[in-house]
Backbone as JSON, one array per atom type, in Angstrom:
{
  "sequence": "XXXXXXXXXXXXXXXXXXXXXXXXXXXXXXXXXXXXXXXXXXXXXXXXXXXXXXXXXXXXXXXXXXXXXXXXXXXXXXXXXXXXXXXXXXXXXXXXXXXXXXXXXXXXXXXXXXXXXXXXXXXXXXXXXXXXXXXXXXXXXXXXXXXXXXXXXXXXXXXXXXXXXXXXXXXXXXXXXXXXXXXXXXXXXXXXXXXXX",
  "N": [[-16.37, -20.54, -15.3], [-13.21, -20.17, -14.75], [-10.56, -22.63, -14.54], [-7.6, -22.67, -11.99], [-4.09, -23.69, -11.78], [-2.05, -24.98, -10.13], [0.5, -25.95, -11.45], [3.0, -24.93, -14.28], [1.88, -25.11, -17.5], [3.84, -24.83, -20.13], [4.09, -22.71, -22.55], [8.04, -23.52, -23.29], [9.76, -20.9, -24.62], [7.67, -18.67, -23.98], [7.25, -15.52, -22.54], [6.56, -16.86, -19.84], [8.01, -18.65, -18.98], [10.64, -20.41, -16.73], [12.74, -19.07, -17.06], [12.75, -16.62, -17.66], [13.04, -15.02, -15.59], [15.93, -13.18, -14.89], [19.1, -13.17, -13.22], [21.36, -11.6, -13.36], [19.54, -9.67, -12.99], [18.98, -9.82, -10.45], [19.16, -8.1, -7.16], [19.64, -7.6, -3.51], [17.82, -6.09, -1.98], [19.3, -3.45, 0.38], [18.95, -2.24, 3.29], [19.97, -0.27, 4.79], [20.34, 1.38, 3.05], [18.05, 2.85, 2.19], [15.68, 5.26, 2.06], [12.55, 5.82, 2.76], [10.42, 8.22, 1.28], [7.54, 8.7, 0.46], [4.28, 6.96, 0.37], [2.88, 5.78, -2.44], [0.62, 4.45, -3.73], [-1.47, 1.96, -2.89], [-2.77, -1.85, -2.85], [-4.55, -4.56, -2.85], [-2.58, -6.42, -3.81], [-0.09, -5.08, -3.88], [1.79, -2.56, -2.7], [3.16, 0.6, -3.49], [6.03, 2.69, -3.45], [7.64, 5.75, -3.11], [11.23, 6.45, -2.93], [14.33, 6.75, -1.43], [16.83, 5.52, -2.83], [20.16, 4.49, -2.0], [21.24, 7.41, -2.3], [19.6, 8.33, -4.78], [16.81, 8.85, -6.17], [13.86, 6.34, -6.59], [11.46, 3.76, -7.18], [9.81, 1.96, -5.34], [8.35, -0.97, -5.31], [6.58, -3.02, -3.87], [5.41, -6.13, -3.53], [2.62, -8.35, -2.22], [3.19, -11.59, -0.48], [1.17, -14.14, -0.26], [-0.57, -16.36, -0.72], [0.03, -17.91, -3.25], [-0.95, -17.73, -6.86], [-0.71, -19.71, -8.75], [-1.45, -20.58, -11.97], [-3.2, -19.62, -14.95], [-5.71, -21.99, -16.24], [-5.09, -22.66, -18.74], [-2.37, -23.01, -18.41], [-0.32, -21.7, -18.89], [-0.37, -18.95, -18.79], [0.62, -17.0, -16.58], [-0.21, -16.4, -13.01], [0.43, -15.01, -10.24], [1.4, -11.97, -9.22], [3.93, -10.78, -8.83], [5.45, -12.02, -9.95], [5.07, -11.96, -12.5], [5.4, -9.4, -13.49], [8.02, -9.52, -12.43], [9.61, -10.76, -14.45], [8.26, -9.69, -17.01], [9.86, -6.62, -17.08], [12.55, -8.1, -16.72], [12.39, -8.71, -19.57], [12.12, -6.71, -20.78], [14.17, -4.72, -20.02], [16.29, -6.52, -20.76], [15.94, -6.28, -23.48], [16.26, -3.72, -24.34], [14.53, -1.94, -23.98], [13.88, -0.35, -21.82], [15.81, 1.34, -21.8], [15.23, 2.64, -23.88], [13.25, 4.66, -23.17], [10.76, 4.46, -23.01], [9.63, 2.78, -20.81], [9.25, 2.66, -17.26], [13.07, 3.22, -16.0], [14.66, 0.19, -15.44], [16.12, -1.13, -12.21], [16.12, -3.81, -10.93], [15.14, -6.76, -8.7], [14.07, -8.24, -6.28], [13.31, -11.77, -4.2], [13.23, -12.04, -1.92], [12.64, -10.0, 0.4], [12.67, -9.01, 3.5], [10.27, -7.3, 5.71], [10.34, -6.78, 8.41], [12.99, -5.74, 7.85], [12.6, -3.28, 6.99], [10.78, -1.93, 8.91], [8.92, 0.82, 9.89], [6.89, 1.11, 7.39], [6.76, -1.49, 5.87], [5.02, -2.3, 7.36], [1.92, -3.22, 6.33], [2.62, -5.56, 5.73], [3.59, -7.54, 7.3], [2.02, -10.24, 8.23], [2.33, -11.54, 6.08], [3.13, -14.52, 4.49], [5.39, -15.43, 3.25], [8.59, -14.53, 2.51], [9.32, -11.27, 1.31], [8.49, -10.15, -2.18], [10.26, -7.74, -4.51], [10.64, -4.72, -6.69], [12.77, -2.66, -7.75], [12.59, 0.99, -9.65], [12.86, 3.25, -12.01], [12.3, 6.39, -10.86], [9.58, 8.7, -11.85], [9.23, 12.1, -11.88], [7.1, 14.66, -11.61], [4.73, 13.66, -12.85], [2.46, 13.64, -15.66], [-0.9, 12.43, -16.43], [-2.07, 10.73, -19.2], [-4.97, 11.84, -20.42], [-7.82, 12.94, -21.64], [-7.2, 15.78, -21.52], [-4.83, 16.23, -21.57], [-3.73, 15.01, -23.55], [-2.68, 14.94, -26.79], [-1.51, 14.91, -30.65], [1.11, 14.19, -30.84], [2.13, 13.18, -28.71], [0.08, 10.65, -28.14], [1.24, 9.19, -30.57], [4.09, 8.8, -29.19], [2.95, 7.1, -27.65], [1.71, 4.9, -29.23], [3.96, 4.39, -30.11], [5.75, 3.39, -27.73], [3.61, 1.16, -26.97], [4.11, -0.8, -28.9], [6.7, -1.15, -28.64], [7.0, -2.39, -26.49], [5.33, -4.4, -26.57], [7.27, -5.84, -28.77], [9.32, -7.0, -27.61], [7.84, -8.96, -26.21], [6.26, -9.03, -24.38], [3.09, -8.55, -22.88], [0.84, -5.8, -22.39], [-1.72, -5.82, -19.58], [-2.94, -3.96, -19.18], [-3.78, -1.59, -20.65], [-4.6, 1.39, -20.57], [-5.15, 4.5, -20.69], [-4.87, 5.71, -18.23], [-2.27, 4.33, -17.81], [-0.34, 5.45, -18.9], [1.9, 7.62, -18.61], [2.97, 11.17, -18.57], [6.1, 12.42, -19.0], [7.66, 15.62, -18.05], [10.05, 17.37, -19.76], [13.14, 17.58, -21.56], [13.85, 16.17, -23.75], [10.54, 15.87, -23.67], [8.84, 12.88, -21.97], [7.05, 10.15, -23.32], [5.49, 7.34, -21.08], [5.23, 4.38, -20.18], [3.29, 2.56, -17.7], [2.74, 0.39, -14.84], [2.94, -2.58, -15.52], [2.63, -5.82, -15.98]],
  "CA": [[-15.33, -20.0, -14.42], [-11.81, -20.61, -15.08], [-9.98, -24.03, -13.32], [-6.64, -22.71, -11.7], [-3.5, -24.94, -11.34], [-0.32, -24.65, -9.42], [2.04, -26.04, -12.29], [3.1, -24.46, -15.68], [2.67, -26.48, -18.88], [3.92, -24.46, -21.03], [5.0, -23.22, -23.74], [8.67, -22.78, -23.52], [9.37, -19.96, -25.21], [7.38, -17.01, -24.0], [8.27, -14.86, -21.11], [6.28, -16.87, -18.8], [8.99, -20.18, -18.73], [11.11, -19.84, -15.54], [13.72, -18.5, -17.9], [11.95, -15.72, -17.71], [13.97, -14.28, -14.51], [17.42, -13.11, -15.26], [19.63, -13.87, -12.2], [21.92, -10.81, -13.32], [19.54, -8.35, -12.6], [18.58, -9.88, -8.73], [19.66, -7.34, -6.08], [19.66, -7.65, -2.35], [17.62, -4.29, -0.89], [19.99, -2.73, 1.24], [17.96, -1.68, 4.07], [20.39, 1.15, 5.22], [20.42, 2.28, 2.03], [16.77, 2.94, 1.59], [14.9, 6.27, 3.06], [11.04, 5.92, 2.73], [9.87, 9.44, 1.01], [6.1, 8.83, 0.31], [3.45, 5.95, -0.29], [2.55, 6.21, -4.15], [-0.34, 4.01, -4.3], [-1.44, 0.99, -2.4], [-3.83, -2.48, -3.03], [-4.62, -6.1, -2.42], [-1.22, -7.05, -4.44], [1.35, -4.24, -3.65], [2.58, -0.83, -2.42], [4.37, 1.21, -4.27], [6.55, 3.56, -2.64], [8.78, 6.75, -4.07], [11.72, 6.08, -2.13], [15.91, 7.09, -2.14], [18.29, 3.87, -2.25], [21.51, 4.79, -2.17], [20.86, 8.98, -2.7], [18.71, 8.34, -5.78], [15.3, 8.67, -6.33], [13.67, 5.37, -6.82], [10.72, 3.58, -7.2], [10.1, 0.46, -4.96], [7.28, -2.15, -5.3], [6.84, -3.9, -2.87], [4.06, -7.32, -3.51], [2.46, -9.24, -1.24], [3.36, -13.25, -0.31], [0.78, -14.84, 0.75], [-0.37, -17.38, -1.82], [0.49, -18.4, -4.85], [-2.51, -17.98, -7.02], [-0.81, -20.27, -9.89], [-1.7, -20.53, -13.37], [-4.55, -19.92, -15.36], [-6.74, -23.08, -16.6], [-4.12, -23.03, -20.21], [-1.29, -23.21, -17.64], [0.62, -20.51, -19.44], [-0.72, -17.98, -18.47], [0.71, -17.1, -14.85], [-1.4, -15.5, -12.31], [1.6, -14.41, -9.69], [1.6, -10.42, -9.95], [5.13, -10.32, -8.73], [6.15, -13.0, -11.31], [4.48, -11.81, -13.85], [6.03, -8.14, -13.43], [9.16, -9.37, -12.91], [9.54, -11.25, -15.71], [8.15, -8.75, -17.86], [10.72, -6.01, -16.72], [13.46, -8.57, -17.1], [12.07, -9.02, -20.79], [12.44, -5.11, -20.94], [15.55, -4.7, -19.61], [17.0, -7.61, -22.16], [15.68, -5.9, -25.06], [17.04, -2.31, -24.3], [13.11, -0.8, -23.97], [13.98, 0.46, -20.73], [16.81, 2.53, -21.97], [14.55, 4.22, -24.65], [12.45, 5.45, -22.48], [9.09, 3.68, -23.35], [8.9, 2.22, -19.59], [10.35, 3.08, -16.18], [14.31, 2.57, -15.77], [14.39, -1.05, -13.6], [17.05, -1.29, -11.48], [16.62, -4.82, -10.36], [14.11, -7.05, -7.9], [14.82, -9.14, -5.13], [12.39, -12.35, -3.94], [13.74, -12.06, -0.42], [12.52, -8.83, 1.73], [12.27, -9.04, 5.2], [9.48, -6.95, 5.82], [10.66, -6.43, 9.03], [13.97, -4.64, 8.06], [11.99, -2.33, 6.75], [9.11, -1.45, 9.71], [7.15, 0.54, 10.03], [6.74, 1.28, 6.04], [6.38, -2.74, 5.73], [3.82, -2.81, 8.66], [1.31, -4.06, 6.41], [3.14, -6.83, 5.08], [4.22, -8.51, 8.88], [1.55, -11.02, 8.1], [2.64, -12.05, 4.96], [3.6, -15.81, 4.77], [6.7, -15.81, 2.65], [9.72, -13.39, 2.19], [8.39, -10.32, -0.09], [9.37, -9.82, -3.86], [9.95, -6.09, -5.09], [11.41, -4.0, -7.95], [13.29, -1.37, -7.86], [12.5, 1.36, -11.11], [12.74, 4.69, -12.03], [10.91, 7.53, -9.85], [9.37, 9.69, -12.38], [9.03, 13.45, -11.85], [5.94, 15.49, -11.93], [4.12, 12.92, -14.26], [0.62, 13.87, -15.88], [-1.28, 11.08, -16.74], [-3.09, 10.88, -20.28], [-6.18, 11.71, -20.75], [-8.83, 14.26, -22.76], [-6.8, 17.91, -21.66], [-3.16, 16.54, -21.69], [-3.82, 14.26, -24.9], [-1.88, 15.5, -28.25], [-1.46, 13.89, -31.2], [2.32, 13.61, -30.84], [1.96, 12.05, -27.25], [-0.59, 10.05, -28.88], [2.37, 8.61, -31.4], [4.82, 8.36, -28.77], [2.53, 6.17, -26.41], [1.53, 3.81, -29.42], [5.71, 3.77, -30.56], [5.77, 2.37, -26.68], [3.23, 0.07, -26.38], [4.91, -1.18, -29.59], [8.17, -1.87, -28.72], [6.63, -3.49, -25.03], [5.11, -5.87, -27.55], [8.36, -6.15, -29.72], [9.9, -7.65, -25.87], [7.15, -10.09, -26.23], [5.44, -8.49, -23.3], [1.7, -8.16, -22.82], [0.22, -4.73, -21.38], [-2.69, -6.36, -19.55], [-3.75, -2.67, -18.56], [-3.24, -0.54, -21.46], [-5.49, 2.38, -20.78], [-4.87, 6.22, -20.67], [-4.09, 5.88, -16.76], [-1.58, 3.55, -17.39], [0.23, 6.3, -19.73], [2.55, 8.7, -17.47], [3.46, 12.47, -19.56], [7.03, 13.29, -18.35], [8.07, 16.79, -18.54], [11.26, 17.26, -19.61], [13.76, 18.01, -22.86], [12.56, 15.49, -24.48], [9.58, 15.16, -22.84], [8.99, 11.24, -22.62], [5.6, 9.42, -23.02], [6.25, 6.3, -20.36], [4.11, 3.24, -19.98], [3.44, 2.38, -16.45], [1.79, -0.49, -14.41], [3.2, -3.82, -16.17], [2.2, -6.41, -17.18]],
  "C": [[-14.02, -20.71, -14.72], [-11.16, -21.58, -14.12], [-8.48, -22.79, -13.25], [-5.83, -23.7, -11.48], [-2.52, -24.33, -10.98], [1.23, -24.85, -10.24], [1.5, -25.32, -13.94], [3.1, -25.95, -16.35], [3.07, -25.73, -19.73], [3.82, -23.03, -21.73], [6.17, -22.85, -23.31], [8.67, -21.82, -24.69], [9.0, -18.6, -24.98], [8.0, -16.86, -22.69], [7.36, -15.67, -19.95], [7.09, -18.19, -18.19], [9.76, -19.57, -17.6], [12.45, -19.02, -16.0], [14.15, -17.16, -17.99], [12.7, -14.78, -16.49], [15.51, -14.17, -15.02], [17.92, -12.81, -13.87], [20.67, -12.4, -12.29], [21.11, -9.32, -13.02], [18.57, -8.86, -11.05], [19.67, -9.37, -8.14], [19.29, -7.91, -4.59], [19.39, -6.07, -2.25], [18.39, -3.97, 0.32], [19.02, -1.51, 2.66], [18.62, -0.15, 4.65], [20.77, 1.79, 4.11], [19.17, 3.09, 1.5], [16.34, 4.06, 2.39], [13.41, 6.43, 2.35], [10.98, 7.13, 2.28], [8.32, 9.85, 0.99], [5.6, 7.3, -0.4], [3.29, 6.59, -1.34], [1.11, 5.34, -3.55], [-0.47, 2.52, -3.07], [-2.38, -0.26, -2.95], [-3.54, -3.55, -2.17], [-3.25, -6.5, -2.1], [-0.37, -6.26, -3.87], [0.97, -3.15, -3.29], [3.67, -0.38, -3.2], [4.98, 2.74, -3.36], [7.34, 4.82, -3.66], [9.6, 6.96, -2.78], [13.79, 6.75, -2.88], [16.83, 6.04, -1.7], [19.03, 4.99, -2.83], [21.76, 5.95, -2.6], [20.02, 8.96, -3.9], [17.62, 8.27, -5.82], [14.81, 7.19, -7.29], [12.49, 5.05, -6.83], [10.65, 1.97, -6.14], [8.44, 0.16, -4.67], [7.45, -3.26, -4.78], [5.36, -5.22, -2.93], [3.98, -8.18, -2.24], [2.52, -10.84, -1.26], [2.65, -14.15, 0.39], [0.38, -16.32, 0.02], [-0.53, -17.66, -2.82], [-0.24, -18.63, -5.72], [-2.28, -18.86, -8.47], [-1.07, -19.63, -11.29], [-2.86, -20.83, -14.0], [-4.92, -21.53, -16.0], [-5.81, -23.56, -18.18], [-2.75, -23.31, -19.48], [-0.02, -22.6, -18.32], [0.7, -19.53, -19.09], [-0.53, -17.17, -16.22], [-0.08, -15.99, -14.07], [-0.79, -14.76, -11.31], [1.86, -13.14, -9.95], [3.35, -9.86, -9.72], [5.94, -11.46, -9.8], [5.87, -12.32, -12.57], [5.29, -9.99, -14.18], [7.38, -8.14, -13.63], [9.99, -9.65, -14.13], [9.49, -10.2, -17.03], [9.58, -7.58, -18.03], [12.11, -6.75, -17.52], [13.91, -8.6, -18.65], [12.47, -7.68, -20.99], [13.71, -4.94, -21.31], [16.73, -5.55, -20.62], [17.04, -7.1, -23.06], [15.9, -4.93, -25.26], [15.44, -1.55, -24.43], [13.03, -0.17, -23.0], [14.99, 1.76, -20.89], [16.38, 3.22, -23.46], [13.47, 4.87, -24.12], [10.55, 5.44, -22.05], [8.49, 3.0, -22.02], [9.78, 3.2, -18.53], [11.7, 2.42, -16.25], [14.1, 1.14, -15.02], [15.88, -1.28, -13.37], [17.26, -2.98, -11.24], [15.38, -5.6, -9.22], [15.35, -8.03, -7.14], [13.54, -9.85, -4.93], [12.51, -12.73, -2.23], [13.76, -10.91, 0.42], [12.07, -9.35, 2.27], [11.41, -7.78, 5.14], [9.77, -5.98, 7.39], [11.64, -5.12, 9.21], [13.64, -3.56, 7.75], [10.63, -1.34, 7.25], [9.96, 0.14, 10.15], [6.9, 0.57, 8.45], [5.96, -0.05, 5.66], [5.34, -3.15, 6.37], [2.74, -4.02, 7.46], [1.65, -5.73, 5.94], [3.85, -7.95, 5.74], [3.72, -9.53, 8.71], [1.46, -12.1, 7.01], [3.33, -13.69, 5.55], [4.92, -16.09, 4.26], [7.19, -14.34, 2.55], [8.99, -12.81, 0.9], [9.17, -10.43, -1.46], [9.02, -8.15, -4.0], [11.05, -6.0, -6.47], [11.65, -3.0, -7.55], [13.7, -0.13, -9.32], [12.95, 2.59, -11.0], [11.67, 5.41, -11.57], [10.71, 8.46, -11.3], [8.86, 10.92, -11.72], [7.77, 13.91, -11.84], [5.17, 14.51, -13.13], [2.8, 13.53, -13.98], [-0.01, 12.21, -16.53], [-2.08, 11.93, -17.89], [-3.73, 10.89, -20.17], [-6.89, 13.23, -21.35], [-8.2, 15.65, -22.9], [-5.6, 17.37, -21.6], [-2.81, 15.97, -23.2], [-3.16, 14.98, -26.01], [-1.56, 14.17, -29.34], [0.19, 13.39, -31.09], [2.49, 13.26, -29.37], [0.87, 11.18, -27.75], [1.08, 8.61, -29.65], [3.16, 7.76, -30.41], [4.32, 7.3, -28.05], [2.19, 4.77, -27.67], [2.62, 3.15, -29.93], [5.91, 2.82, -29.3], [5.27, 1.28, -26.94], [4.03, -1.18, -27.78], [6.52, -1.59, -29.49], [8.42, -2.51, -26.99], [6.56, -4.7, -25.79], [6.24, -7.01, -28.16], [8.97, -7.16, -28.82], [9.32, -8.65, -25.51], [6.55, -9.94, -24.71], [3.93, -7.87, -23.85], [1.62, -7.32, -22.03], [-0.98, -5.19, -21.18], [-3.64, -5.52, -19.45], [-3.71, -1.69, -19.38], [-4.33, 0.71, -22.05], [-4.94, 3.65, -20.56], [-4.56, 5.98, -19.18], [-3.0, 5.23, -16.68], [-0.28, 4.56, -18.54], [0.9, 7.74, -18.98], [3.14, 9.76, -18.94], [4.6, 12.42, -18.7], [7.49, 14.49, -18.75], [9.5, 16.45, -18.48], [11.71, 17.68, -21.36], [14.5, 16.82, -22.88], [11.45, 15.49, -23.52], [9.17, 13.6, -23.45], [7.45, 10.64, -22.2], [5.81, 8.19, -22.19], [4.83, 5.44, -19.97], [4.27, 2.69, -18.78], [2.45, 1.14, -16.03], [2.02, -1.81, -15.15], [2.57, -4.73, -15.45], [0.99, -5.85, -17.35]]
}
């Protein structure tokens, strides 16, 4: 069974050094800017919402704070799903893979929701011990998800040009299965890699 520890050793270098956050893309959620539209998905770790800041269709991920589950047993490897996401993203966002289309747009995270300003939506997250972390991404459209009847070989291509230039960002897809592969319709239609890290 794997030892957990609470501190990083290491390595600088990859995306998991604290470096790893870029400070230019932390937002403050604007609570009267936000109108709840629909839960997407829920778990342990997070809610994901499809939501309109500021008239736009948005995506907001919202993780839970309760504690800090550290770093794996190599102490590189961080275990934090809202660290580890944001980070990633940030890594995105740096490397221009968000603006070819290979992930969702990201707008930006914050490590400071009130939970509150946001009830009832937040309800389950009242019990949380620390101020929430979220992201704010692109809402995709009518997505199909890959698999056996939407499959093609040129969605095929485009999903392994993605996971390829996630990599290039020095980002690990820890989940990189056909559900984690969103179809967007559209002119282009865009193959989009979902669910980071």
């Amino acid at each position: 069974m794997p030892r957990h520890t609470s501190l990083p050793r290491g390595p600088e270098g990859t995306i998991y050094e604290a470096s790893g956050f870029d400070d230019d893309l932390r937002i403050e959620i604007n609570p009267t800017k936000i109108k709840f539209i629909k839960e997407l998905k829920t778990s342990e770790a997070s809610s994901i919402f499809h939501v309109n800041y500021d008239g736009m269709p948005r995506v907001l991920k919202v993780f839970h704070n309760n504690e800090d589950a550290g770093y794996a047993d190599d102490g590189v490897r961080d275990l934090n799903r809202a660290r580890c996401e944001i980070r990633a993203y940030c890594s995105l966002k740096r490397s221009g893979i968000c603006n070819g289309g290979y992930v969702p747009q990201f707008y930006g995270y914050t490590l400071s929701l009130h939970p509150t300003a946001l009830a009832p939506h937040l309800d389950a997250f009242q019990c949380d011990t620390d101020l929430l972390s979220a992201i704010l991404i692109e809402y995709l459209p009518n997505p199909l998800v890959m698999n056996c009847v939407t499959y093609n070989k040129e969605r095929m291509v485009k999903a392994v040009k993605g996971i390829q230039q996630i990599h290039s960002a020095l980002v690990e897809h820890n989940d990189p299965y056909p559900k984690n592969i969103m179809i967007v319709p559209g002119d282009p239609e865009r193959v989009v890699w979902i669910d980071l890290p």
